[in-house]
Each structure stands twice: as structure tokens, then as C-alpha cells.
C-alpha positions as CSV (number, residue, x, y, z in Angstrom):
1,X,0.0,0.0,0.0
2,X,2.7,2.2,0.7
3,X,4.2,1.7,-2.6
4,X,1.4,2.5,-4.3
5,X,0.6,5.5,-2.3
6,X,3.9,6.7,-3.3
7,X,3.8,5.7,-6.9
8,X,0.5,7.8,-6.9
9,X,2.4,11.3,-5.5
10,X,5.1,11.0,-7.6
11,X,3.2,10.1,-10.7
12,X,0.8,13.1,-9.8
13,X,4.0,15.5,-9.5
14,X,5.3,14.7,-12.1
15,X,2.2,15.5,-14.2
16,X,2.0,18.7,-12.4
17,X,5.4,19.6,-13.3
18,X,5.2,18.7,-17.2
19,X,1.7,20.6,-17.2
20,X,3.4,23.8,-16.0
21,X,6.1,23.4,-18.1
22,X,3.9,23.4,-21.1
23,X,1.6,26.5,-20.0
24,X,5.0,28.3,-19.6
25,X,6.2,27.1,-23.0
26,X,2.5,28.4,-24.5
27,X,3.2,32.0,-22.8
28,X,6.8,32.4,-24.6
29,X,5.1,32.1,-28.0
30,X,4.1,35.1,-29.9
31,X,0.2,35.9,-29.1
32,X,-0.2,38.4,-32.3
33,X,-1.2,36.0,-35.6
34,X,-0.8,38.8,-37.6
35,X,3.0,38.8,-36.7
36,X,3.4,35.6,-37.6
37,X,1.7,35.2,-40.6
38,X,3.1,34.8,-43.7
39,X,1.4,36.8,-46.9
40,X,1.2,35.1,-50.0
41,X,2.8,37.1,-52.7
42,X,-0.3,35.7,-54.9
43,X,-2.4,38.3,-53.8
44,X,-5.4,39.4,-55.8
45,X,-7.6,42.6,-55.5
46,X,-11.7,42.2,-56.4
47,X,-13.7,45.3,-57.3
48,X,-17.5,45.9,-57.1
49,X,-18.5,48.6,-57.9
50,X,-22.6,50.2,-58.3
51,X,-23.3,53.6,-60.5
52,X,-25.4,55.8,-58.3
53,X,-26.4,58.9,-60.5
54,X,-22.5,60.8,-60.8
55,X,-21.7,58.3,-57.8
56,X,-19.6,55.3,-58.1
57,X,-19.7,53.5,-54.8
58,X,-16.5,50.6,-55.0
59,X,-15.3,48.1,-52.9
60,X,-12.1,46.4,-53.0
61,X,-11.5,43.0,-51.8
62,X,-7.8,42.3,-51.4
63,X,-7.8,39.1,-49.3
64,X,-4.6,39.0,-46.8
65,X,-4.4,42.6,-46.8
66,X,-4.4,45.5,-44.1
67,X,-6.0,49.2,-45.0
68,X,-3.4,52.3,-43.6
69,X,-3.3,55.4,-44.6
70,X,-0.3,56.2,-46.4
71,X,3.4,57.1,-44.7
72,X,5.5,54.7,-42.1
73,X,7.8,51.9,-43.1
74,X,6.9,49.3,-46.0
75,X,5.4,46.3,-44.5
76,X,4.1,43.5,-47.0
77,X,0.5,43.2,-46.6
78,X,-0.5,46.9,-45.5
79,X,-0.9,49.7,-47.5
80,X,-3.5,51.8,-49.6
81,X,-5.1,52.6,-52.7
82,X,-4.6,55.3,-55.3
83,X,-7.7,55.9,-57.7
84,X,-7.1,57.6,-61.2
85,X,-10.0,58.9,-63.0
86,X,-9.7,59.0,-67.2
87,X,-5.6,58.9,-66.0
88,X,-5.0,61.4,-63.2
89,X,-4.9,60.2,-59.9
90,X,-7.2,62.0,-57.6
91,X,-6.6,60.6,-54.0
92,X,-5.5,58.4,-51.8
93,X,-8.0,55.6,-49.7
94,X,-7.0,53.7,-46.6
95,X,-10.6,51.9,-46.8
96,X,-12.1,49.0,-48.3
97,X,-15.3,50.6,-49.7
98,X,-15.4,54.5,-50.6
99,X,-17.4,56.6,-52.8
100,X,-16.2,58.8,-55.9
101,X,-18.7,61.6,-56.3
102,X,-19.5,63.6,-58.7
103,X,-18.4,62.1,-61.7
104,X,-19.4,64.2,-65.3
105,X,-21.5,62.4,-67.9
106,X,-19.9,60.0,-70.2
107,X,-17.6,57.2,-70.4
108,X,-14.8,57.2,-67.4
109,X,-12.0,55.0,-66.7
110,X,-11.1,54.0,-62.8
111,X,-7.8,52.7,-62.0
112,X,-7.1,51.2,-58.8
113,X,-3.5,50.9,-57.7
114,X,-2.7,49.0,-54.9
115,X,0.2,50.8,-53.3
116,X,2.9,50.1,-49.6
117,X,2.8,52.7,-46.9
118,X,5.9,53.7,-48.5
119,X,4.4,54.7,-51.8
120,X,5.7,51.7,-53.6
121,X,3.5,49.9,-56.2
122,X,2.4,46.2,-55.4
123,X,1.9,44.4,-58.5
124,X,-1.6,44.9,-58.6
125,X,-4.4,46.9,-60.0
126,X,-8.0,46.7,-61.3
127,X,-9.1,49.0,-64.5
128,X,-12.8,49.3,-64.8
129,X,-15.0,51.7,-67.0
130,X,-17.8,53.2,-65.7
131,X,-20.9,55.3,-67.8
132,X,-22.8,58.2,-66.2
133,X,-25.9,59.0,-67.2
């Protein structure tokens, strides 16, 4: 009995002891995904986009992909977009979904670049043409 008894404490410590070990091993690793994730360099960019009147309403769908507004170091993964209207860009966007308003009757081309915080192009962009009524 006493054998058993003691077989039973030290068993039981030693299970403590590994199960500590292994909530302390948890807590050393990195608790932020997005540190540790690594982004694809196969990114692609989806636009929808609805004609409201001179209103385009767009949303861009870049999967993997963090909006900032531009400035700061070049971090793969983050960045922003820059619109160009018939070929001049207009502005910069640090959101998903925006509006351009007031577009003039006609035929217009949108160009959406999607660019670092740094100002550097990815390899990516969407062309799409647009009629206002």
C-alpha cells in the first residue's frame, strides 16, 4: 500500500510539473497572428462597384491585406489605394469601400492601384470603366 501511495504522489507531481512546463512554454510564444503570418505574394484585388447617379460606390476585396493610410515603413501586406480617374490620380483611400462623387457624364475609366505605406507599387491593380448617365 505504501508503494502505491507513493507511486500515486510521484506520478501526480510529475504530471504537475510537465503541465506547467507546457503553460509556460505556451506563454513564450508570440500571441499576435498577424506577426506571424506569412502573406502570399499571390495576392489578388476584387472590385464591385454600383453607379449611383454621378456616384460610383467601390469596394475592393484584397484578401490578406491591411488598409493604412499612407506614410511609415513598407510592410508587406498593409498599404492603400490610389484611384485615377480618365488617368489622373485624384486621391489616396485607406478603406475597403469608398465613394467617388461627382463624376461628369460619359464614359470614365477608374484605376485602382494597390500601393505600400511607402508609396511603392504592389503588382496589382484593377481597370474598370464606368458610364454616367
Amino acid at each position: 500500500m505504501y508503494k502505491l501511495a507513493l507511486s500515486l504522489i510521484l506520478l501526480g507531481y510529475l504530471f504537475l510539473h510537465l503541465s506547467v512546463n507546457v503553460v509556460l512554454a505556451d506563454l513564450n510564444q508570440p500571441t499576435s497572428f498577424r506577426e506571424n503570418r506569412t502573406i502570399p505574394s499571390g495576392r489578388t484585388i476584387q472590385v464591385v462597384h454600383h453607379v449611383r447617379g454621378n456616384d460610383v460606390y467601390m469596394e475592393c476585396i484584397i484578401p490578406n491585406f491591411i488598409f493604412k493610410k499612407s506614410g511609415g515603413i513598407k510592410k508587406d501586406g498593409e498599404g492603400h489605394l490610389h484611384v485615377l480617374i480618365d488617368g489622373k490620380r485624384t486621391e489616396k483611400i485607406s478603406t475597403a469601400a469608398f465613394i467617388i462623387k461627382g463624376l461628369s457624364k460619359g464614359e470614365h475609366t477608374l484605376k485602382i492601384q494597390v500601393v505600400h505605406n511607402d508609396l511603392t507599387n504592389y503588382p496589382l491593380e484593377q481597370t474598370i470603366h464606368v458610364q454616367i448617365n
